[in-house]
C-alpha positions in Angstrom: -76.2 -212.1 231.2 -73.3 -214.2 230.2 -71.0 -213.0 227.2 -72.4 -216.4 225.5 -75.9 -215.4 226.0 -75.6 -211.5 225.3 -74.1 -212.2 221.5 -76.1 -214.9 220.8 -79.8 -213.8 221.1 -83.0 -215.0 219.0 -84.0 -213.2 216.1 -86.9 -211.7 217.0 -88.5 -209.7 219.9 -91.1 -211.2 222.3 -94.3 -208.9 221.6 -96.1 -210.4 225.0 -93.6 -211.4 228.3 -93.5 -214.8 228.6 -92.7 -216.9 231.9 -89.1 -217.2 233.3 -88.6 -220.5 232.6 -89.7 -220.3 228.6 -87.5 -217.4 228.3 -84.6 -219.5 229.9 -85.7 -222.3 227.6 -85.4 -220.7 224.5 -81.9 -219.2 225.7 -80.4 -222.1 226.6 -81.9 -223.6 223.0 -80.3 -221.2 221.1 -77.0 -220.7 222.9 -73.9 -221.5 220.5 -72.8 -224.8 222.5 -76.2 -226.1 221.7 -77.0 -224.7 218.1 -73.4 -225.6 216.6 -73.6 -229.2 218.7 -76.5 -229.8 216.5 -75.3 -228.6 213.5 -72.2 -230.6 213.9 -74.2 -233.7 214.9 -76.3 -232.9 212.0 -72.7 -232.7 209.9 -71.4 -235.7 211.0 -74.5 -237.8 210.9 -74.5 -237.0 206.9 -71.0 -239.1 206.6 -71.3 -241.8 209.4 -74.1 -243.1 208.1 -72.1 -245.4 205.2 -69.6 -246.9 207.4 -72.2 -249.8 209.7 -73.8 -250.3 205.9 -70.5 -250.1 203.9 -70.6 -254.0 203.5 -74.3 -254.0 202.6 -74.4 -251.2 200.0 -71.4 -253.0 198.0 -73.4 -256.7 198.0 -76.8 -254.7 197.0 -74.9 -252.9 193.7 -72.5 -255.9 193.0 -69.2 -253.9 193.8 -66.8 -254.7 195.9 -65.6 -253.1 199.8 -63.4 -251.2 198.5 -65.1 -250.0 195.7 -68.1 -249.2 198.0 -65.6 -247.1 200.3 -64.5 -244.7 197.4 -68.2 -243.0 197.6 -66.2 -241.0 200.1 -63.2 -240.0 198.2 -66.0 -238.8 196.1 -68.3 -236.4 198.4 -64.4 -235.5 200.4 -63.3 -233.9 196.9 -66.3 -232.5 196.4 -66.5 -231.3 200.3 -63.1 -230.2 200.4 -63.5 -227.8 197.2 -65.9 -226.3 198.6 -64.4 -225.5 201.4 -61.6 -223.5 200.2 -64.1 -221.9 198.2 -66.5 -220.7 200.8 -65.1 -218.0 201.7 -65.9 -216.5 198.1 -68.9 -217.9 197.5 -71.0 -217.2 200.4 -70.4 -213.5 200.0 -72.7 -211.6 202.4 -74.7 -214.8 203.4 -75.3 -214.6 207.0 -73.3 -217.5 209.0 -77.5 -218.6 210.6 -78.6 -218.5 206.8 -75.6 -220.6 205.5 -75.6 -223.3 208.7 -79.4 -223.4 208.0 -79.4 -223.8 204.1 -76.9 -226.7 204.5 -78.3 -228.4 206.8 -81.6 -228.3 204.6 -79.0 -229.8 201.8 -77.9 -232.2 204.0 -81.5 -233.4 204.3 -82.3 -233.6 200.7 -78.9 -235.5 199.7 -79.5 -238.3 202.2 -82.8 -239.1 200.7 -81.7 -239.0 197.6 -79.3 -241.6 198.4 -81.6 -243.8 200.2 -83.9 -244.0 197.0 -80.9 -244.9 194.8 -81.7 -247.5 192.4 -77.8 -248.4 191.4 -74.6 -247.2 192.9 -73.6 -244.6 190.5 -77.0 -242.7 191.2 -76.0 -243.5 195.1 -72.2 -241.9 194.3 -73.9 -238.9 192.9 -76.7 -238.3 195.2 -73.6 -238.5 197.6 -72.4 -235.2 196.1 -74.3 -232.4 197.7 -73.9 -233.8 200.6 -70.3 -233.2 200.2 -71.1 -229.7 200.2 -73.4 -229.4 202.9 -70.5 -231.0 205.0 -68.2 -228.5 203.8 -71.1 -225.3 204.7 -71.7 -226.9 208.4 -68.3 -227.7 209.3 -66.8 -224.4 208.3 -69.7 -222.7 209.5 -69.8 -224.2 212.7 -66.5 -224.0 214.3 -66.1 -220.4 212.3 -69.6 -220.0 214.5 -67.9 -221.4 217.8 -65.4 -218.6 217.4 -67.1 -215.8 216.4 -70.4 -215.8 218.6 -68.7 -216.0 222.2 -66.2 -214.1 223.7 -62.5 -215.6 223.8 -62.5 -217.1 227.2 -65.3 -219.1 226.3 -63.7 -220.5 222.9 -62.4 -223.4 224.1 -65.6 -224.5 226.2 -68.0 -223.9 222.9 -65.4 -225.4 220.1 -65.3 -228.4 222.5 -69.1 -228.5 222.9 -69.6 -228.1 218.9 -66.8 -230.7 217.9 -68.4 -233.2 220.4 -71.6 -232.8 218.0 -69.7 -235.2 215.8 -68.8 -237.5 218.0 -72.7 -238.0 219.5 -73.7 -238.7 215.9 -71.5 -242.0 216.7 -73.0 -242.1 220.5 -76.4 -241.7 219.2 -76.2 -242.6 215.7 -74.2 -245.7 215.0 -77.0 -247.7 217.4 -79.7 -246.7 215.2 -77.9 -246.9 211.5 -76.8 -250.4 212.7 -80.6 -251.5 214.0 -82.0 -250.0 210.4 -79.6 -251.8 208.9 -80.7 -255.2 209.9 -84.1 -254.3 208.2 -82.4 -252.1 205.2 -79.8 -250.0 204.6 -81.8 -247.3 203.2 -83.6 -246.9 206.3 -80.2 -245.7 208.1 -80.4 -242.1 205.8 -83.3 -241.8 208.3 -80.6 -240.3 210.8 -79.1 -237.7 208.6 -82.1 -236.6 207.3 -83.9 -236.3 210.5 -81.0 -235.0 212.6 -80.8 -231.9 209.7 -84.2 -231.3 210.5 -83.5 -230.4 214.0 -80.6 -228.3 213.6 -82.4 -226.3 210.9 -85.2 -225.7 213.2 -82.9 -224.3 216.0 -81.2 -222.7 213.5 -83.9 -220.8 212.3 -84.5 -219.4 215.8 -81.0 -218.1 216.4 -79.3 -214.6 216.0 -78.3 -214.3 212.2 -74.6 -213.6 212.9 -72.0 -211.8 211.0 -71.9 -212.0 206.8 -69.4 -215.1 205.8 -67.4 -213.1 204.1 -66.9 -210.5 206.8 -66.0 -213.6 209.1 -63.8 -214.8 206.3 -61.3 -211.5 206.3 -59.1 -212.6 203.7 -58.7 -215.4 200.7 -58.0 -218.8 201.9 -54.8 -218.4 199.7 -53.4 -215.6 201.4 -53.8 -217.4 204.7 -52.4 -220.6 203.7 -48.9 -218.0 202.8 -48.4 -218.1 206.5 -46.3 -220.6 207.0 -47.0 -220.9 210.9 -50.8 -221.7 209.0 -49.3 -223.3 206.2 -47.6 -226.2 208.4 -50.5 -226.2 210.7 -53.0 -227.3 207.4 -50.7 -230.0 206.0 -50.6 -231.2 209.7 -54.4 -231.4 209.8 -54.9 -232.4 206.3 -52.3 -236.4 207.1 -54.2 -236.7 210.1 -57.9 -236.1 208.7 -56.6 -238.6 206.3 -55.9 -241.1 208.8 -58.7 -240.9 211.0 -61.1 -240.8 208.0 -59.1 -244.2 207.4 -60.7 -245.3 210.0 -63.8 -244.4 210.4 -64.9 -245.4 206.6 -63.1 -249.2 207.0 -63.7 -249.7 211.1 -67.1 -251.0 210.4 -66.3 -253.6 207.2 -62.9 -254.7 209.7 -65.7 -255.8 212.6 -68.6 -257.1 210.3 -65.4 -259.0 207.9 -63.0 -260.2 210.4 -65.8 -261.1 213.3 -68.5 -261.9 211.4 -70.3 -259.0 213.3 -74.5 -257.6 212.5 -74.7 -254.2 211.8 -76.0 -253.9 214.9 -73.4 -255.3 216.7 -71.2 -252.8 214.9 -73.5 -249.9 215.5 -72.9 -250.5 218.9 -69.0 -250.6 218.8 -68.5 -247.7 216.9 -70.6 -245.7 219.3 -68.4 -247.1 222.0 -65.3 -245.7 219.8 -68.0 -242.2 219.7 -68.2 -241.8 223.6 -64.3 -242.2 223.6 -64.2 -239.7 221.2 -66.0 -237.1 223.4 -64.0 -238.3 226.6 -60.8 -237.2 225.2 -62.0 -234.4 223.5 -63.2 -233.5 226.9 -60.4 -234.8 229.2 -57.9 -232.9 226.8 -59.7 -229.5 226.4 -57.4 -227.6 229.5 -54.0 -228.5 227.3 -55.5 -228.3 224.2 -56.4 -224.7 225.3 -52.5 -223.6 225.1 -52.6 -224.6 221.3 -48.8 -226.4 221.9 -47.2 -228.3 218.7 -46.0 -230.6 221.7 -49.4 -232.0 222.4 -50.4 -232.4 218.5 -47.0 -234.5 218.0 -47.5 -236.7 220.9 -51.0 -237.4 219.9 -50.1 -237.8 216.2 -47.7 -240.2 217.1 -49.5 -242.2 219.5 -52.8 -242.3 217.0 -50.0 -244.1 214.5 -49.3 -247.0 217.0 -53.3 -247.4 217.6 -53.9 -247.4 214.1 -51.2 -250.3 213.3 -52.6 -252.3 216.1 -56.2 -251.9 215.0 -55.3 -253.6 211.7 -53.0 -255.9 212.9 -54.1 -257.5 215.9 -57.3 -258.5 215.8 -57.5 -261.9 218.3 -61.1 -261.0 219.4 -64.0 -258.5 219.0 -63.8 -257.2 222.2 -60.3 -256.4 221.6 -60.4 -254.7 218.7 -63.1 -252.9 220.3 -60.8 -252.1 223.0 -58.0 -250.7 220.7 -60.8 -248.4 218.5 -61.9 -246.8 221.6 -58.6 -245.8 222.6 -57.4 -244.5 219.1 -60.9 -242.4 219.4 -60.1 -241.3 222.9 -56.8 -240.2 220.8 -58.0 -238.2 218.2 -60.9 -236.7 220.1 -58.0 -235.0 221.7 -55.8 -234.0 218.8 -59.0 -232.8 217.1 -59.9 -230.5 219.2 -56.2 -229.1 219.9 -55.7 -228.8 216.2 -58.9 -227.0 216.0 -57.4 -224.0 218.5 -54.3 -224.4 217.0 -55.5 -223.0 213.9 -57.8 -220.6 215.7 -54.9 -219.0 217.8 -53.1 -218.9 214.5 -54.8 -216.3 212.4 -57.6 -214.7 215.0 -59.0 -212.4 212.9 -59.5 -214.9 209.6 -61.6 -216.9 211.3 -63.8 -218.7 208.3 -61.1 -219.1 206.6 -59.2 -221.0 209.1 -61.9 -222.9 209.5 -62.5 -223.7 206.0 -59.0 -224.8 205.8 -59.5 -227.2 208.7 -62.7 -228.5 206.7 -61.0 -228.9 203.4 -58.2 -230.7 205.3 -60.8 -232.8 206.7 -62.9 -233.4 203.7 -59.7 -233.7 201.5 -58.6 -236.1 204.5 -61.7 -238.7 203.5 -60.6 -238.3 200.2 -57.2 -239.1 200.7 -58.1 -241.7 203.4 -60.2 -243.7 201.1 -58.2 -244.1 198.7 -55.2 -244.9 200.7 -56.9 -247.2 202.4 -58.8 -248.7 200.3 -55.9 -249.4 197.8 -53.9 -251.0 201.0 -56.8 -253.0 201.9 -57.2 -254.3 198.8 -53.4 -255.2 198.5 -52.9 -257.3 201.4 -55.8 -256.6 203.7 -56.4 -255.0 207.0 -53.2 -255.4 208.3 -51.9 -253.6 205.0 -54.6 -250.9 206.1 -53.8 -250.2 209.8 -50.1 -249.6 208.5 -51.1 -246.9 205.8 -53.2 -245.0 208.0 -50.4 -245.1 211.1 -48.0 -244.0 208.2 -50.5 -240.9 207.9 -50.9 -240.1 211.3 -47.0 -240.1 212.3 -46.6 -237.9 208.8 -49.5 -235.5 210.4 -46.1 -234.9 213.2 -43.6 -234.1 210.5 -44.6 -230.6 209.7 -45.2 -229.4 213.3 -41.7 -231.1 214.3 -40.1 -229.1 211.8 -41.6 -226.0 212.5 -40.8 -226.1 215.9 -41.5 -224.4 219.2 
């Protein structure tokens, strides 16, 4: 039996044997690669969802792209609160129990939101699924650690982190199809893809309590400052790259005239990219080196100035967002074990830093953006955000090593 399988069991005991292949089945289904895939997916699916529809939901409610946009500066505050709070409040929850009870939040925020009937009832509705964010996220990669032995860390953070990026694969298609008949349609996808992962969920070994995962307060942790460096790093470049991926879709459907669909299909392109370098990069990003989260820093800047500057044709631009995914599929993951090899034994709480970075990163990344792209446009915006990601270098170039 594999280390993977051996601490990562279902629940409950067979009371008749069952065939082989069933029992294989259900291990497979319940294995952490596949359970934290979906609860990622599930995660990811929750915040995706507004960027093929951004341009639709501000002409429904009267307000304007930018305005639209700030629904995420919203849920990332509220996401990236909760985070750093986690820790505290989950207390002797189980990690099963509090992956399953977000995604079941998850669920119930996105049709919420779908039902809104004016956009501050859609900003609020927004709200718990800033929490649920902040629960699977943290959860999850805490979860990708904690349930496998360390060789396997790498191979299962990789799998659960490339749950986000299949919500693009998968999801963008759909949300941009549902959009041409609705946008309310398109919270089909979160709500459905929570579903799923509560279902496995439900079947899987309960796990250690959060707070015996979490070790110490976030606050302690973030007095390392090895750790400390490490979070401001992840925090610029979160902020970038949620930059992106809340204004990518509005830059295709306003500079191209592009259908939702069109830009369903494009985003998911940038989703697969995503995965391939998350993929392509997971035998350096296993040595954890500042090196490789400058140069990817650095080189994310130049894509995201080119993304908002040169824009001669769709298929271009199309280009250019699937190599800056390719990018920070990379320095996503290598941040990710960064922070892990960091503080080993304060798992949840590294990983609730990660998640407030990131969730503080869509707040941050909103607003930045927004503000620039309603200064002087897209251009204006791909220069803020590659501002961000060469910042997310600074604190790692002057830590050294």
């Amino acid at each position: 039996m594999t280390p993977e399988k051996r601490l990562f069991r279902a629940s409950y005991d067979e009371p008749v044997p069952v065939g082989a292949a069933i029992r294989a089945g259900r291990a497979r289904l319940v294995a952490p690669a596949v359970a934290l895939f979906l609860t990622l997916l599930a995660a990811q699916a929750g915040v995706l969802v507004l960027a093929p529809i951004l341009v639709d939901v501000a002409r429904d409610f009267g307000v304007s792209t930018a305005t639209a946009g700030q629904v995420r500066t919203l849920t990332g505050l509220v996401a990236g609160v909760t985070a750093l709070l986690l820790g505290r409040l989950a207390g002797g929850v189980a990690l099963r129990t509090l992956l399953a009870g977000g995604t079941l939040l998850l669920a119930l925020s996105s049709l919420l939101t779908a039902l809104a009937p004016s956009f501050a009832v859609f900003a609020l509705a927004q709200i718990p699924t800033g929490i649920a964010v902040a629960v699977l996220v943290s959860g999850g990669v805490a979860g990708a650690a904690e349930w496998v032995e360390p060789a396997e860390r790498a191979r299962v953070v990789a799998w659960a982190l490339a749950g986000q990026a299949a919500a693009w694969v998968v999801g963008m298609p759909l949300v941009g199809a549902a959009a041409d008949v609705s946008w309310r349609l398109a919270f089909a996808l979160p709500v459905a893809t929570a579903l799923v992962a509560a279902g496995v969920l439900s079947v899987c070994r309960a796990g250690p309590a959060a707070a015996e995962v979490a070790r110490v307060p976030l606050r302690t942790l973030l007095r390392d400052r090895a750790v400390a460096a490490w979070a401001l790093g992840e925090l610029l470049a979160f902020s970038a790259w949620a930059g992106i991926l809340v204004f990518a879709g509005a830059l295709l459907i306003e500079s191209y005239g592009a259908s939702p669909s069109l830009t369903g299909l494009v985003l998911a392109a940038g989703g697969a990219s995503y995965i391939a370098g998350n993929f392509a990069l997971r035998g350096l990003a296993a040595r954890s080196t500042r090196g490789l989260l400058i140069v990817l820093a650095l080189l994310a800047s130049v894509g995201a100035a080119v993304l908002g500057a040169a824009r001669p044709a769709l298929a271009v631009t199309a280009l250019v967002f699937a190599a800056l995914s390719a990018i920070a599929g990379g320095r996503t993951l290598a941040g990710s074990l960064f922070g892990l090899d960091a503080a080993p034994e304060r798992k949840l709480a590294v990983t609730s830093a990660r998640t407030a970075a990131g969730q503080f990163g869509y707040l941050v990344g909103s607003a930045v953006g927004g503000a620039a792209l309603a200064v002087h446009g897209y251009p204006a915006l791909g220069l803020a955000l590659a501002a961000l990601f060469a910042a997310a270098a600074v604190p790692h170039l002057l830590r050294g090593g």
